[in-house]
VONU-15038 format. One record per residue: residue in three letters; z, x, y of N, C-alpha, C, O, CB in turn. Coordinates in pm, whole numbers, plus 50000, padded with zeros to 5 digits. Glycine has a CB too. Layout:
# residues N
alaZXYZXYZXYZXYZXY ...
//
This chain:
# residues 338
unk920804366658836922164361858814922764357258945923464347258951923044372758750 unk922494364159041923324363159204922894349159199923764340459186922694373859371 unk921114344559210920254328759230921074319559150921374308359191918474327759162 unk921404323859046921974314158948923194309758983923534297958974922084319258818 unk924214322959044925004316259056925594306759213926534299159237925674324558999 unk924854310459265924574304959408924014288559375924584279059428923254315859499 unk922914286759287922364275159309923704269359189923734257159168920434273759278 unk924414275459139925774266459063927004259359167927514248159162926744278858955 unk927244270459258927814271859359927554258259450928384249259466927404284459410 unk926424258659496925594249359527925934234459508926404226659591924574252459464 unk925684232859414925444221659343927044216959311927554206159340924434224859209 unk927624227859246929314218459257929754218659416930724211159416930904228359150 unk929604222159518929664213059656929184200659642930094192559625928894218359771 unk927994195459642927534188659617928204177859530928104165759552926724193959593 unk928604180959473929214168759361930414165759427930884154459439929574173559187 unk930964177559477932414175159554931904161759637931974149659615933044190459673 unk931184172459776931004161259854930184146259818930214137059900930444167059955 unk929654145459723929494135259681930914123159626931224111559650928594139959591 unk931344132159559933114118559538933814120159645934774112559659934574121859396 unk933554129259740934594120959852933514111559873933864100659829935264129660014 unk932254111059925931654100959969932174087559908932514077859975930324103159949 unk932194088159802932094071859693933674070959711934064059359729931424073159471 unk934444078559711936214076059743936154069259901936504057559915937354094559746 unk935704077060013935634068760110934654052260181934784044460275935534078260169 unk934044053560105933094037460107934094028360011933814016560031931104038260016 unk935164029759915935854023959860937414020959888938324014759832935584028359774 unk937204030260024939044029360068938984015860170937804014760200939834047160183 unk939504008660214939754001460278939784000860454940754008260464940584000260219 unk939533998460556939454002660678941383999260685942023990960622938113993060790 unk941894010160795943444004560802943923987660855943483982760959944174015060915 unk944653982160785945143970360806944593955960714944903944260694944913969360949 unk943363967860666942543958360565943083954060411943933960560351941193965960539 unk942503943260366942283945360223941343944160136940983932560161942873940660176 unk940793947060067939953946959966939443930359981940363922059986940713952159820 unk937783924359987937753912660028937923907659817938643898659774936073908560153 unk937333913959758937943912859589939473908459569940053897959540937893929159509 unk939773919359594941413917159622942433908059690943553903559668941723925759677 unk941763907559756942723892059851942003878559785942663868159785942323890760081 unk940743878659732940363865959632941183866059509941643855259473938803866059582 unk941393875359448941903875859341943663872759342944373871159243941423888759294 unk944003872559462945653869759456945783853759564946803848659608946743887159545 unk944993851359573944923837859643944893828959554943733824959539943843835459730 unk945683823459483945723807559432944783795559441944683791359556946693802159487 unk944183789959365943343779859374943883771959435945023776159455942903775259276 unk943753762959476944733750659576943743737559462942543737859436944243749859839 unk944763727759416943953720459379944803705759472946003703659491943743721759202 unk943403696759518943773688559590945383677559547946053684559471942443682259600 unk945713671459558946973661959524946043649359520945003649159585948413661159651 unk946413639759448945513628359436946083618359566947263616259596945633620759269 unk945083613959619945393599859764946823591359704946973585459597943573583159776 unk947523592759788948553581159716947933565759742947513561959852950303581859796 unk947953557359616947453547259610948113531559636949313533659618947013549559508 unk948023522159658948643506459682949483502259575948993504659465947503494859691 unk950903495059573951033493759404950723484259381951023479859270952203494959329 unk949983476159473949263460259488947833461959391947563457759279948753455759688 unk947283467859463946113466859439945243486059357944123487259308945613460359605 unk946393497959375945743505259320944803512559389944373523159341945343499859238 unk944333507259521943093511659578943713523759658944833520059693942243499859670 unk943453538059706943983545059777944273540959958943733531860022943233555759743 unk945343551560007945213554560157945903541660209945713538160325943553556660216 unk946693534860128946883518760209948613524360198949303528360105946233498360093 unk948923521760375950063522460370951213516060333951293504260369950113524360434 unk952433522260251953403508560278954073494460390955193493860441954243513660260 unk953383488360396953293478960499954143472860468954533476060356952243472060524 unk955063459460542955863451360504955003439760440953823438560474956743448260613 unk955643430060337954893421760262955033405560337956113401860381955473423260101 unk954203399660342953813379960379953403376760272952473382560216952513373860498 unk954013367160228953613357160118953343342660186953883335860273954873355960001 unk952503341860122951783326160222951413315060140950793318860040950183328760312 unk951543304860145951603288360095950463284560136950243282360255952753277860155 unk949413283060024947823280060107947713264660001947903262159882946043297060069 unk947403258660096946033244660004945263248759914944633259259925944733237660096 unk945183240259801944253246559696943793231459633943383231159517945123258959571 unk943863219959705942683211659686941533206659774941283211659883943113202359648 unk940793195859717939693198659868939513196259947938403197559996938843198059894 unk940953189460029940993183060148941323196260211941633195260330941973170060166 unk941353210560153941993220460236941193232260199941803242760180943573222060213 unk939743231960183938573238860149937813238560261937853229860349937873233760036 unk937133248060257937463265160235938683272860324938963273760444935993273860283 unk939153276760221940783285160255940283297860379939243304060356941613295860062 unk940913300260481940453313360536941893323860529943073321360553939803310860708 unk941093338660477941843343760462942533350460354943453358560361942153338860503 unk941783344560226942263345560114941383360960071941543369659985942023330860027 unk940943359960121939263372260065940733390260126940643401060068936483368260284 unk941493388460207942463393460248943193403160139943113415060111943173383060296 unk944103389360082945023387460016944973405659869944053408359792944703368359961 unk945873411059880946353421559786946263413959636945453417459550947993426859830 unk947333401859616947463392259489947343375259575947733370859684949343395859389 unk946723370559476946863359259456947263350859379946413351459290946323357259467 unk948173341259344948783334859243948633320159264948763314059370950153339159233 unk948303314959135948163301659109949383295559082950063303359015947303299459009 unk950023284159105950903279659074950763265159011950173259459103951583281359167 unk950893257958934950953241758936952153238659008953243244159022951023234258787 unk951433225059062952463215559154952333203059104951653199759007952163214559317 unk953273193159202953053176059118951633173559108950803178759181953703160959214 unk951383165359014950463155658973949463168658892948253166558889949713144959119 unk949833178358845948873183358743947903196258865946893202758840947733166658663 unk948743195758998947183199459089948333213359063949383214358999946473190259304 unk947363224759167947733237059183948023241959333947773236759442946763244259121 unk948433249759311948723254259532948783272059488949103278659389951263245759653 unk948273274859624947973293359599949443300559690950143298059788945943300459706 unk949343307259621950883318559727949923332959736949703339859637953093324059590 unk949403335959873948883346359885949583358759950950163357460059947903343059938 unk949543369659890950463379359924950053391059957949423397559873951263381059840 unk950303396260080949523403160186950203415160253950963413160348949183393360291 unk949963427560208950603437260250949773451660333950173457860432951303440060128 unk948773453460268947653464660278946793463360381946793472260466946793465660164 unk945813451060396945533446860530945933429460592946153419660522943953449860534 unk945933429960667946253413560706944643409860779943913417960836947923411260849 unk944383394660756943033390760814944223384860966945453383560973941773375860691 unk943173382761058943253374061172944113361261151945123359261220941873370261209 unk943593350661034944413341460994944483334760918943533338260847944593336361040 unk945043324860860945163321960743945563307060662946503299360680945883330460724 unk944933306860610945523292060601944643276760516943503277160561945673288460769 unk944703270960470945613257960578947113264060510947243269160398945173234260531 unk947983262260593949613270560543950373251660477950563242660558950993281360766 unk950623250160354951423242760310953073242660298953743251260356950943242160221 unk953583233660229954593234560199955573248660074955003258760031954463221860172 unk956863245260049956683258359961957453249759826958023238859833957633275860035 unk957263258959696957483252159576958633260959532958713272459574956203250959474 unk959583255459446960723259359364960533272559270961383280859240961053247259277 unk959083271859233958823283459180958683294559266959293304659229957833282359112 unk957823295459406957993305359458959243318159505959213330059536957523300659521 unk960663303659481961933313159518962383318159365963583318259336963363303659611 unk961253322959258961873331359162960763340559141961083350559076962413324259032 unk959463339959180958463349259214959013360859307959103372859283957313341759281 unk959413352959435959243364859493960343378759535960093389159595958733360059593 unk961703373259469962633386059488962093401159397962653412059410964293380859426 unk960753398159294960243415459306959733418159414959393429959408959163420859213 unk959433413059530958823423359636960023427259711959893434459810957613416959742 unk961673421459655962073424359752962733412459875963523403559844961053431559781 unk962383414059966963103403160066961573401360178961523405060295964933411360167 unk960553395060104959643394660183959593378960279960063367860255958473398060094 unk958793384460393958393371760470958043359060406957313362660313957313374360546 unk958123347260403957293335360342956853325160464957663317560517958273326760224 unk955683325760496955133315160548954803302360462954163301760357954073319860604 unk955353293060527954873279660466955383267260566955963270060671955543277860302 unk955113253260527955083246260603955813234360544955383225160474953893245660647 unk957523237760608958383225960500959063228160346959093240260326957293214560465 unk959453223060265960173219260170960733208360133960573200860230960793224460169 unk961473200960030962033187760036963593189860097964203200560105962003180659879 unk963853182360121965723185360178966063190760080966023203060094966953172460210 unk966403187459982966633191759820966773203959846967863209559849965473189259702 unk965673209559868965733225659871965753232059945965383243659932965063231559832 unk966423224460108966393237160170967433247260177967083258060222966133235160281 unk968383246160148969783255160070969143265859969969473277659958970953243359959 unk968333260359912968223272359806966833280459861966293290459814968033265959624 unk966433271659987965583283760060966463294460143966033305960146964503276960172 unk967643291560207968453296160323969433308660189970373316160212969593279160428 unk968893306760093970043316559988968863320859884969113326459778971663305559889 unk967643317759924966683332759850966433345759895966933349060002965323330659834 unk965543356259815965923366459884964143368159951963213373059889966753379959778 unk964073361960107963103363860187963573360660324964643356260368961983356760145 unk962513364060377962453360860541961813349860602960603351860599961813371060610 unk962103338460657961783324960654960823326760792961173325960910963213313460658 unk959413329560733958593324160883958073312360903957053312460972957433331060916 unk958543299260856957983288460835957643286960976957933295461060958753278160764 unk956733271061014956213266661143957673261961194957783263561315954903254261139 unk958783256761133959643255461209960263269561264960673270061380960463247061146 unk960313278761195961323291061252960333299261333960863305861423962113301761121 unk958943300361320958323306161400957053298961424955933299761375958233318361362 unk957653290861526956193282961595955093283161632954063276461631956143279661666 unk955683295761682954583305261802953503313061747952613318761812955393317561890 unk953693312661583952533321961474951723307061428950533309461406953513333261291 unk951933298061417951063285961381950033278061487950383276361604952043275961336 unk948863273761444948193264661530947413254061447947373255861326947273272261623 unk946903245061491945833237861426944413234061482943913229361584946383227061395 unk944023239061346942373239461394942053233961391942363224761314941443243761369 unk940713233761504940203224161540939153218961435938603228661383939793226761660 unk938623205461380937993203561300938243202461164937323202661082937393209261322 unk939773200861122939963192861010941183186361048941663191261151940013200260875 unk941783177661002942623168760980943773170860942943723180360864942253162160919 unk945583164260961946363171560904946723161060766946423149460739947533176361010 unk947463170960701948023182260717947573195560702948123206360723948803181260663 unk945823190560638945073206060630944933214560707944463225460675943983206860608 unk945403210760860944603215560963945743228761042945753233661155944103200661071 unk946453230660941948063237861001947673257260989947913261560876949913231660842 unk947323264261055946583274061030947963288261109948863284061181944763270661114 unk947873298661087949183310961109948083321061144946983323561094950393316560946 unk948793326161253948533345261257949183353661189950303355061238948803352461381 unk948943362361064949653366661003950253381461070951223386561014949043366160885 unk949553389061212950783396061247951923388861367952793395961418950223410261300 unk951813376761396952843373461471953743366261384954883365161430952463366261587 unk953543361361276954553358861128955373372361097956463370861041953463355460969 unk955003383761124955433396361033956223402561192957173410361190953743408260937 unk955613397361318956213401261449957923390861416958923395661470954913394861618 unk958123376561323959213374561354959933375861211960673367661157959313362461433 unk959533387061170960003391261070960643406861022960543413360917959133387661013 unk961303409161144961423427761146962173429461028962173441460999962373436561292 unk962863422260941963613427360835962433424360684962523423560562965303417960834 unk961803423960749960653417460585960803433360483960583443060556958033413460648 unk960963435660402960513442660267959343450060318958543443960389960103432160135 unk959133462760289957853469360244956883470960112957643470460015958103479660265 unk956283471760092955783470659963955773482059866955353493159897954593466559976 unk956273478859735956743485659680956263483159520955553473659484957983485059722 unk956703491759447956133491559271956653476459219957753472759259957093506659148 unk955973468759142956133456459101955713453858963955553442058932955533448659184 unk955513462358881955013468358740953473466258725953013463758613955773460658608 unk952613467358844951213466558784950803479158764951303487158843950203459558866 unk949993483858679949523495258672947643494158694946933484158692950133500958527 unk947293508658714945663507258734945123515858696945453526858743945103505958852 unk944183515358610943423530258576942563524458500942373512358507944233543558497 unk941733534458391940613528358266941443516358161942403513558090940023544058146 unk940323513158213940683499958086941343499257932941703511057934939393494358047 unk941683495757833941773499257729940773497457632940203486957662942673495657704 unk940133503657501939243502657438938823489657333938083490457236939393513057394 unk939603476357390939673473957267939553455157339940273445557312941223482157166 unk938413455957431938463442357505937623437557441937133444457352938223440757650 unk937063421357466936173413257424935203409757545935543402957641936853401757363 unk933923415557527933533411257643933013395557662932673389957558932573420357675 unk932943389057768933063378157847932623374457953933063378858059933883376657866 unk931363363157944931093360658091931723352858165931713354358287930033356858113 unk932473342058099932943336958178934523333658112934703341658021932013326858221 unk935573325658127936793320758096937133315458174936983319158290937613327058063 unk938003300358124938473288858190940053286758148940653287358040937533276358150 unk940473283858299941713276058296942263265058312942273260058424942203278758341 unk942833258758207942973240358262944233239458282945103244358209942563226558148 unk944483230458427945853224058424945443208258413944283204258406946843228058569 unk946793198558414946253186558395945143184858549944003181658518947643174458373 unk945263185758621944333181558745943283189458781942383183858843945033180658864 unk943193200558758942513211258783942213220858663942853222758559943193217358881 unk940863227158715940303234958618939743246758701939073244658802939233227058531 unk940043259658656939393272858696938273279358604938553280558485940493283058706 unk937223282858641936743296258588936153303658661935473301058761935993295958492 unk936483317058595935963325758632934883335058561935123342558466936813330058665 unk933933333758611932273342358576932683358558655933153362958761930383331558692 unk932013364558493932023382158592930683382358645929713377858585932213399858481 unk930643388158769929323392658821928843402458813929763409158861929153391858918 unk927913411158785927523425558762927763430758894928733437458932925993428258711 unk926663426358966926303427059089927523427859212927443434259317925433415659099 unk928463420959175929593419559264930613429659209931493434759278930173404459270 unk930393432759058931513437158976933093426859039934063431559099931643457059005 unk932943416559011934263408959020934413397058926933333394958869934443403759161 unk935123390758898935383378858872935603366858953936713363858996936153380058817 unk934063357058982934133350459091935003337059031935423335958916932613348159156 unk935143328459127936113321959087935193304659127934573300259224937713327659174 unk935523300259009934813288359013936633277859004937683280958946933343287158851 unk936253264059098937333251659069936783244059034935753243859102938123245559159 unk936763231358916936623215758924935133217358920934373208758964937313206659068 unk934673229658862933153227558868932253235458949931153239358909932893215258907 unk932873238259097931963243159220932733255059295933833257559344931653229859334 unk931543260459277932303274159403933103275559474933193269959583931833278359494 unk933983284659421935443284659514934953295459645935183307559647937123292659405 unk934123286559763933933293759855935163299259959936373296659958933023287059908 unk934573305660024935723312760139935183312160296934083314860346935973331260100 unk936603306660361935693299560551935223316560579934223315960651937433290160753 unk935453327060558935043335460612933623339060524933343350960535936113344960629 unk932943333760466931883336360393932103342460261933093349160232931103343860465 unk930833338760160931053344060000932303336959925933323332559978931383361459998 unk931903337059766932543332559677933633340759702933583351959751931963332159556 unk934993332659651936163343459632935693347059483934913342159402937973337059648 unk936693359959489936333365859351937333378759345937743384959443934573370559338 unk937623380959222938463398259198938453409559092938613405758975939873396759186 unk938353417859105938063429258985938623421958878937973416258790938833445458999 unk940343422358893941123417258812941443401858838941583396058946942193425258813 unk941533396158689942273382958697943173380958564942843383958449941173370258714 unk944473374758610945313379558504945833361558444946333353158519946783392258579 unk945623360158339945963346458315947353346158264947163347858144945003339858218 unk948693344958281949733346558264950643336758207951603333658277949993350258353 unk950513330358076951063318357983952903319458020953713328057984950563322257778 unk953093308758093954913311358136954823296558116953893289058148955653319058328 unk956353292858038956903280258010957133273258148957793277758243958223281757923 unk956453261058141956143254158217957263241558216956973234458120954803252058193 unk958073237858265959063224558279959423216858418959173220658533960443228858229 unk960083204758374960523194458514961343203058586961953210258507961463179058484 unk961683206058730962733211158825963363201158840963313192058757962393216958950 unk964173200458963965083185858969964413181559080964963172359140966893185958993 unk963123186759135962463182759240961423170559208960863169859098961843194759294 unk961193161059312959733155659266959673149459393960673146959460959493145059120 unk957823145459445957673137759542958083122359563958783115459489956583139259554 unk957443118659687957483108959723957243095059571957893085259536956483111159843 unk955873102459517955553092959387956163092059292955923083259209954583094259330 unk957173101659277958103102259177957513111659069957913109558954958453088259126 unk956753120159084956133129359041956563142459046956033147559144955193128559084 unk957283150558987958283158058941957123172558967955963174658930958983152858766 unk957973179359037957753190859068957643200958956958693201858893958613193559151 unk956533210058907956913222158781957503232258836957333237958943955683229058699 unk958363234158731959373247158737958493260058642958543259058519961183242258648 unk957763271158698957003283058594958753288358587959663285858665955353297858685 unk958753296058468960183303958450959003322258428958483326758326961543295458246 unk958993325958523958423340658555959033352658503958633364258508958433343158692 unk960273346458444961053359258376961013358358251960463348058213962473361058406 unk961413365858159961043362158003960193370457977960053380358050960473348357965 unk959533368657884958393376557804957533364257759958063353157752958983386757662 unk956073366157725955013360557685953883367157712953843376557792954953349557725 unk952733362157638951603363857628950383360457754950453350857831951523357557521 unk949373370057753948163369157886947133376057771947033380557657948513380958079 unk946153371757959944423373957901944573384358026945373381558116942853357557907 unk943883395158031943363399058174941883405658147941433414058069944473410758255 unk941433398758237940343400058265939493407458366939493404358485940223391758268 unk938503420758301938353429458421937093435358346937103439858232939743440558471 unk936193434758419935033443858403934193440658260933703447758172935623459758405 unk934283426258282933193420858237933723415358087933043407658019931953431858240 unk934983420058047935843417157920937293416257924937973421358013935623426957825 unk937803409057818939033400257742940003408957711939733414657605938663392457603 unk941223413157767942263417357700942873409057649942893397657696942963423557754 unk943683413157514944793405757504946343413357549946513425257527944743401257357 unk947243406157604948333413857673949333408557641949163398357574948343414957808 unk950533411857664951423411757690952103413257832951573421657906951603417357619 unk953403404957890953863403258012955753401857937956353396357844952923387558107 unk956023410958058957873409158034958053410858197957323414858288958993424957913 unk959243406258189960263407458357961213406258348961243394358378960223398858472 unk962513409458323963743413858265964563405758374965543399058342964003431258252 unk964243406558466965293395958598964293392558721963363400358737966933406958688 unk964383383558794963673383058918963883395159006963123395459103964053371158989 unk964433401458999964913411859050963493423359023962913429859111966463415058975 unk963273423158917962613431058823961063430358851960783418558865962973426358681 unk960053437658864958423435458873958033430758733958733430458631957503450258913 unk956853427258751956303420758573955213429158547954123430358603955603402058555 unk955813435658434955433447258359954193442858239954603437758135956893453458287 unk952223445558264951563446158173951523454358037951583466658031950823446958226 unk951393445757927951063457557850950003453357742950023441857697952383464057783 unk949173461757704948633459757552949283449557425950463446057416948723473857494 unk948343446657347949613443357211950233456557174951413456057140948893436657045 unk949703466757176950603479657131951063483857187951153495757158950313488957088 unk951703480557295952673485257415952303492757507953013495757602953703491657381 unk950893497557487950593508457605950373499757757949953488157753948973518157560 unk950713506957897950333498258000949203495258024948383504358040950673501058096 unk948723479158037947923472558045947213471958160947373461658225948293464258013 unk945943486058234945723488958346944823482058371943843482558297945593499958371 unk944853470358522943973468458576943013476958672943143488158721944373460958609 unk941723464758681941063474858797941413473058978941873464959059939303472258779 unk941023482358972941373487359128940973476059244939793473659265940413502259164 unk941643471759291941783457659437942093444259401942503441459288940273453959524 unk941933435959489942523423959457942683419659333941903423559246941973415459509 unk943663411459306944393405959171944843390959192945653387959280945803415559132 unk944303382259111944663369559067945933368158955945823371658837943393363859011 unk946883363559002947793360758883947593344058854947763336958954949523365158924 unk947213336558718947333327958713948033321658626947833323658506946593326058725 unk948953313358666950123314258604950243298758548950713289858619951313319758704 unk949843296858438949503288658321950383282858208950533291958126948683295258262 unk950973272558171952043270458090950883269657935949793263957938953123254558147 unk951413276057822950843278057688949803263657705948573264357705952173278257542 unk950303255757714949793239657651950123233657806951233234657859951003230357482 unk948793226457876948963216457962949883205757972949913197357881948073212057963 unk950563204858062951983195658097952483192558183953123198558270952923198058069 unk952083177058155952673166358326953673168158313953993164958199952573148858361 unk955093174858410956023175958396956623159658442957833157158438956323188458457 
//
């Protein structure tokens, strides 16, 4: 009985000192905490998404101030440099059925740009959605220069800023009239930053037509554009032949937006008596946009010049392009010599 109860004796020590053991390997050293414990009250952090361009959608691009630029777009003024740049690009018709580009440049600027033209009646109702941006261009008719001196931009023409223009060597004028686009934006400290203009960007909608290619006719000119796999863009064909670029490669863009706006006479016209088109950019009507290899059908509204131009579906949902450069081409329903 004594053995028995000794080796009982025994043995509940034993157990004692056994739970302090397992109590002290489980206490914490002082100042510590539990490495369980401090995981378990730490919050996941989930990243914030890159803030993105409202130009183009693409991330990390800062708000920069905006240049809108007056480029040649027939072929005495081929290949354009500079355009491969450009955030948007917009087609415009001008006299005689032809077209002229307004390239608009906020995210990065190239070296230079050009051939820099004159500017059109339509551009001073385009551009009060960005705001009060820079406009490079080269001239106007008398007619209009009042209603240039009372739009809402910053006038870097070759007359107001000389010192951003040159002409290159090896073409002829008036093609030959070429800009630095940061010494344009150097005489422009009040220019606009870039800001929301109603494009939106994300997955496509389910319900496109796919498409290799689509064409645009004005009376003088003709566009299409072929999707490329390989490029993933929409390259851009004129009049038949590759719309090349002086800095190398076809131009081309994820997105291209064909934009049907009533097309009429301004009170402008040239020398030939050839009447300047007036696009009316505000209103509502119908588009194609074109992205990733297929056909939306869309919808376009803009409530005031004031206002950005808002995509949408036929069912109203926003009409998201893809991510970087953007063609607006801005097309009257039915071809018309004004």
């Amino acid at each position: 009985m004594r053995v028995s109860r000794k080796i009982a004796v025994t043995l509940a020590g034993a157990a004692v000192l056994a739970q302090a053991a397992a109590c002290s390997s489980d206490e914490p050293a002082a100042g510590k905490q539990p490495q369980a414990a401090a995981e378990a009250t730490t919050p996941a952090e989930t990243p914030s998404p890159e803030p993105t361009h409202p130009f183009t959608g693409l991330p990390g691009a800062a708000r920069r101030p905006v240049l809108a630029a007056k480029i040649e777009n027939t072929s005495a003024g081929k290949p354009q440099l500079g355009l491969k740049s450009a955030d948007i690009v917009y087609v415009e018709q001008v006299e005689a059925g032809l077209t002229r580009l307004m390239a608009i440049f906020s995210s990065k600027l190239p070296p230079k740009i050009g051939p820099v033209r004159s500017a059109r009646i339509s551009d001073l109702h385009i551009l009060p959605q960005f705001g009060k941006p820079a406009l490079a261009y080269s001239g106007v008719q008398t007619k209009m220069i009042p209603k240039v001196q009372q739009a809402s931009l910053v006038d870097v023409s070759d007359s107001r800023a000389p010192g951003a223009y040159f002409r290159q060597p090896g073409r002829y004028a008036p093609y030959n009239l070429f800009a630095e686009p940061r010494k344009l934006l150097a005489e422009a400290p009040g220019a606009s930053k870039a800001k929301d203009i109603g494009f939106t960007f994300g997955d496509a909608p389910g319900d496109g037509t796919p498409r290799k290619s689509f064409s645009v006719r004005y009376p003088a000119a003709r566009f299409t554009f072929t999707w490329s796999d390989a490029a993933k863009k929409w390259l851009v064909w004129q009049d038949g032949k590759k719309d090349m670029a002086a800095e190398g490669g076809q131009l081309g863009a994820p997105t291209i937006v064909v934009q049907y706006a009533k097309t009429e006479r301004s009170e402008f016209h040239d020398l030939n008596q050839s009447y300047t088109p007036l696009v009316h950019s505000t209103g509502t009507g119908r588009a194609v946009v074109l992205r990733d290899g297929q056909a939306f059908k869309a919808r376009w509204s803009r409530e005031s010049e004031r206002d950005g131009t808002v995509f949408t579906t036929e069912n109203g949902e926003p009409m998201n392009f893809a991510p970087g450069q953007v063609w607006v081409v801005l097309a009257a329903p039915k071809p018309v010599i004004p």
